[in-house]
N, C-alpha and C positions, 0 to 999 in steps of 0.2 A: 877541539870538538871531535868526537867520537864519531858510533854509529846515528843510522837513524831511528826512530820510532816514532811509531801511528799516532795522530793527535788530535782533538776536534778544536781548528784553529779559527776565528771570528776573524772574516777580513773586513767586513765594512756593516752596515746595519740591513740585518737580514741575509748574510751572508757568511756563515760556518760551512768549513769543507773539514773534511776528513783526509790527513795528509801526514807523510813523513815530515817527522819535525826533527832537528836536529838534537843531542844531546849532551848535554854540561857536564865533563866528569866531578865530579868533589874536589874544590879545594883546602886547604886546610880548615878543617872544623865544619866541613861538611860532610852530609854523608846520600848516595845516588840510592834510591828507592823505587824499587818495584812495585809500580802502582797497582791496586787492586782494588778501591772501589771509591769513588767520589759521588756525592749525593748532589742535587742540584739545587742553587739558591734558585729567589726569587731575583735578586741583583744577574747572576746568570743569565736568564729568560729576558733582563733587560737590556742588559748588553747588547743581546742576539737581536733584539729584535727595535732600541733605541741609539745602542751604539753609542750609548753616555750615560753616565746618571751624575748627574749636577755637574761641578766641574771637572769630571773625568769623562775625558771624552778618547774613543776611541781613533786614532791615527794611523797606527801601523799593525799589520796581523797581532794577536795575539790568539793564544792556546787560554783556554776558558777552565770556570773550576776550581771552586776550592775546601769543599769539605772534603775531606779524604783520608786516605788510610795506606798502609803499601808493605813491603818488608823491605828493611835497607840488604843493595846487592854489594855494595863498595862504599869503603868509609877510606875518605880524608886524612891527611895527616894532623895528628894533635887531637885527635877523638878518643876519647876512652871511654863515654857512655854511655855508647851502641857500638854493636859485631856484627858482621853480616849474617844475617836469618833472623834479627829482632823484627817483631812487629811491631809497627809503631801509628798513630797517630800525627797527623803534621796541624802546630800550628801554624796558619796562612800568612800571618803579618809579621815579616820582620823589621824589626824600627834599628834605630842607628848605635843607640846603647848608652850614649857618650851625653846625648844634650837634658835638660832641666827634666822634661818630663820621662824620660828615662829612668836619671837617677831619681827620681820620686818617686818610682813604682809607675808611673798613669803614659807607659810609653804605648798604648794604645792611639793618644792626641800627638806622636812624634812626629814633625813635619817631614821628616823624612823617612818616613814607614815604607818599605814595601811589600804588597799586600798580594796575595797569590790570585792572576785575574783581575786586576784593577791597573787601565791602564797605565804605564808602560810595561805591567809585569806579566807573566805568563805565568799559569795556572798548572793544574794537577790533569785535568784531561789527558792523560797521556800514557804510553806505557812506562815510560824510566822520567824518572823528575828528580832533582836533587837540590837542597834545603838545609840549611843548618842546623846541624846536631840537635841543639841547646834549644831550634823550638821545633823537635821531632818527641812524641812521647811514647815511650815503651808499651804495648797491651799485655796487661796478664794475659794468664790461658784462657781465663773465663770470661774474655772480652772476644766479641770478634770484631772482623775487618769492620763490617757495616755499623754497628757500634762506634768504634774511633770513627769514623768517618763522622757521626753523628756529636761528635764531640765539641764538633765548631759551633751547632746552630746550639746547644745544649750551655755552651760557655756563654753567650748571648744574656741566655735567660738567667746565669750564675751572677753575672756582672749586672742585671737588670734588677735582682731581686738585692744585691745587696748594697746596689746603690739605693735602694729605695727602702731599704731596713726592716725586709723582711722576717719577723721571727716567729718566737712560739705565740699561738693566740693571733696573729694576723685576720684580719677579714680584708680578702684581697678580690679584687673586680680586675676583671682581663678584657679586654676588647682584642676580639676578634681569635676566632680559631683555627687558622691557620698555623704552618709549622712552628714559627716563632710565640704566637700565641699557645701553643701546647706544648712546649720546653718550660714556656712562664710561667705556667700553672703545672706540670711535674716539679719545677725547681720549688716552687713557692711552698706546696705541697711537703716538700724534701724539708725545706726549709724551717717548717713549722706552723705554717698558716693554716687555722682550724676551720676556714672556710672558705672558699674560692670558686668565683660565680665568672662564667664566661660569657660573651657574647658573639653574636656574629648574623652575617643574612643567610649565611647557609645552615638549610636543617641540619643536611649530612655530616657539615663537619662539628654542626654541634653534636651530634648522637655521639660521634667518636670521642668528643671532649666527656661528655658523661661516662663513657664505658674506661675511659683513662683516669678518670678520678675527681670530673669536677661537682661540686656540691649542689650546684645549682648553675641552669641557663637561662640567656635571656634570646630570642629571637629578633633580630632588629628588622621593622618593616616601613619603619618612620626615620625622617631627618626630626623631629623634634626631640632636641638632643636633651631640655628635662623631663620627656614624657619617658622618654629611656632611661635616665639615672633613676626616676620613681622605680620602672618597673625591676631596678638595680636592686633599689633599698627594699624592696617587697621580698625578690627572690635570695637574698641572704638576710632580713629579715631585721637590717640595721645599714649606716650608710657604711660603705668600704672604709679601712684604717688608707688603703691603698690601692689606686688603678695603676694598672701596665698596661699603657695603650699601644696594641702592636698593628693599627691598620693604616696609620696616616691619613686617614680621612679627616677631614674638617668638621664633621657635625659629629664625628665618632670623641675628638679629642675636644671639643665641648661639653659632652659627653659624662666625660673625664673629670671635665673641673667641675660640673654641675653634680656628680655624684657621689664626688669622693668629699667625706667628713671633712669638718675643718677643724685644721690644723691638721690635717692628710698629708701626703704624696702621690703627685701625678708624675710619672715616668713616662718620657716618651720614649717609644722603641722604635716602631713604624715611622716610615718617611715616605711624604706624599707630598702635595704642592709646596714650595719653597717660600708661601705667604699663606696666611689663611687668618679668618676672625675668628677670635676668644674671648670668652667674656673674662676679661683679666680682671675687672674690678670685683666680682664675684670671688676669683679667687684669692685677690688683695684682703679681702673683707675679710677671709674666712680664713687668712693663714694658709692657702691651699699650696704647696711649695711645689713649683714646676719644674722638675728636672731633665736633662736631657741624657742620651744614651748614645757613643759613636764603640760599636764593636764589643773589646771587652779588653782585661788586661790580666795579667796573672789567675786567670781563672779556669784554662787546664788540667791542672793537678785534681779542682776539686769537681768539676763535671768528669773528668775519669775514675775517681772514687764513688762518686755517686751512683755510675755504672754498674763499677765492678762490687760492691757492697750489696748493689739488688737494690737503693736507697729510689733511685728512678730507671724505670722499665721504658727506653725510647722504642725498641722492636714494633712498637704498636703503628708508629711513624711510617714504616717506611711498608710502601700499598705497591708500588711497581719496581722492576727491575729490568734492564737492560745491559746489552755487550757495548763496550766502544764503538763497534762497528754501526751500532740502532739509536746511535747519540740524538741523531736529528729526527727520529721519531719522539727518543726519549723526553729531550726539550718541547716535544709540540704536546704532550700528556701531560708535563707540567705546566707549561702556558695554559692549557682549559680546563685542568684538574678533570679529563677523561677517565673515566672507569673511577670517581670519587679520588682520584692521585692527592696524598700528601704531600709524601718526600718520595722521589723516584732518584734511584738510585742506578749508576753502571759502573759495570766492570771494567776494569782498564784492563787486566789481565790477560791476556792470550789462553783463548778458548781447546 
């Protein structure tokens, strides 16, 4: 172990301090990263404030954090594709490489993944953090920090839209407009879908959905989950080829299966209570194929091109900004989406 550096560490539920955290030099095939800007999930917000989400429960400190971005300071032995002053992008989850879902590409489902911020692991919160090379990604020039950082929730939507076989001609329905929900519909977009109809109970963040590209909104002010898939098929003007439901709500993902065509795809993204009622014979009837969604897997490369190409603009995302030092403000602006907060974003860097 090294020096120390500044970290915003979660010790128990409702309980983040702001502390010297020790530092992990690189071992071989790693490489130590100068933090500079991590955005804040909603999983983050839960931690802080449930100290678990489903079977991951919080036990011992951990450093929070995992969208981010940095410049590597010191690189590893056996590294040869990054030098120190690369910017780079970190992917958060590293899996074990070796077991079944690995070698099939889907090492997202590795039982032995671990995941930056997911208990036992510690996260990017920090100023120096170090990560394995091979899932750190280079930024062109035309990328910036906040951008890579933007790459994690962005890969979500990459992985969302092609597991659900998004292409040209698509009529895609999105529940809910929050962060994940407007990655779904720029990816979809990206992707080719010639119409993409959002929803949500907030006006504000539907305006933003409209001013980022969606085709049509729908305002949800009912749990009557097919008086909303109507107002679905009204506002793109046929039933969706495909919903991406990103709120986990129960009347939202009935929703879902009540509005998407048959022989459709329902995507779940959103995770919300760990039982809920669906009308599954509905969607037996109609062919309606239920799919489910954990993270993402080889989909890096191509939410960084999408960036760097100009194919999707996420800049519009990010509404606050904060120093390490204003962490625990910055998480209470993303808990009540204060001043309209998207993605609130801080700096790890030394000011």
């Amino acid at each position: 172990m090294g020096d120390t550096n500044l970290s915003a560490v979660l010790y128990a539920e409702d309980d983040m301090r702001l502390e010297e955290f020790p530092v992990k030099d690189p071992g071989p095939g790693e490489v130590q990263i100068s933090m500079h800007s991590t955005g804040i999930c909603g999983s983050d917000v839960h931690y802080w404030k449930h100290g678990r989400i489903g079977d991951f429960v919080l036990t011992t400190p951990m450093v929070l954090g995992h969208e981010s971005s940095g410049t590597v300071c010191k690189v590893g032995s056996g590294v040869t594709s990054l030098k120190v002053g690369d910017r780079v992008a970190i992917e958060p989850g590293v899996p074990c490489r070796v077991c079944n879902y690995c070698k099939t590409g889907r090492y997202n489902l590795c039982r032995e993944m671990q995941f930056c911020a997911t208990p036992p692991y510690h996260g990017t919160l920090t100023r120096l953090y170090t990560h394995p090379a091979d899932f750190c990604f280079k930024l062109p020039d035309n990328v910036s920090y906040e951008e890579g950082a933007l790459l994690e929730p962005l890969s979500v939507g990459v992985h969302a839209c092609r597991r659900a076989g998004v292409s040209l001609g698509s009529k895609v329905f999105i529940c809910g407009a929050g962060p994940i929900g407007l990655v779904n519909m720029l990816t979809a977009k990206a992707m080719g879908a010639s119409k993409v109809c959002i929803s949500d109970i907030s006006e504000g963040r539907l305006g933003v959905a409209k001013t980022m590209g969606a085709d049509s909104i729908v305002l949800v002010n009912t749990k009557d989950a097919k008086a909303v898939a109507k107002q679905v098929e009204t506002a793109l003007g046929e039933m969706p080829d495909i919903t991406i439901e990103c709120s986990g709500a129960e009347s939202s993902i009935q929703t879902g299966i009540y509005a998407t065509k048959a022989g459709g795809v329902l995507m779940l993204v959103g995770l919300g209570p760990a039982e809920i009622k669906l009308p599954v014979v509905n969607a037996a009837c109609r062919e309606v194929d239920i799919r489910g969604l954990f993270r993402y897997a080889n989909c890096y490369p191509a939410a960084l091109e999408m960036i760097a190409s100009g194919a999707v603009d996420v800049k519009p995302l990010i509404t606050h900004h904060f120093t390490l030092e204003e962490s625990l403000e910055a998480f209470e602006t993303s808990r009540t989406g204060a001043g309209g907060a998207i993605k609130v974003m801080i700096k790890c860097a030394k000011q």
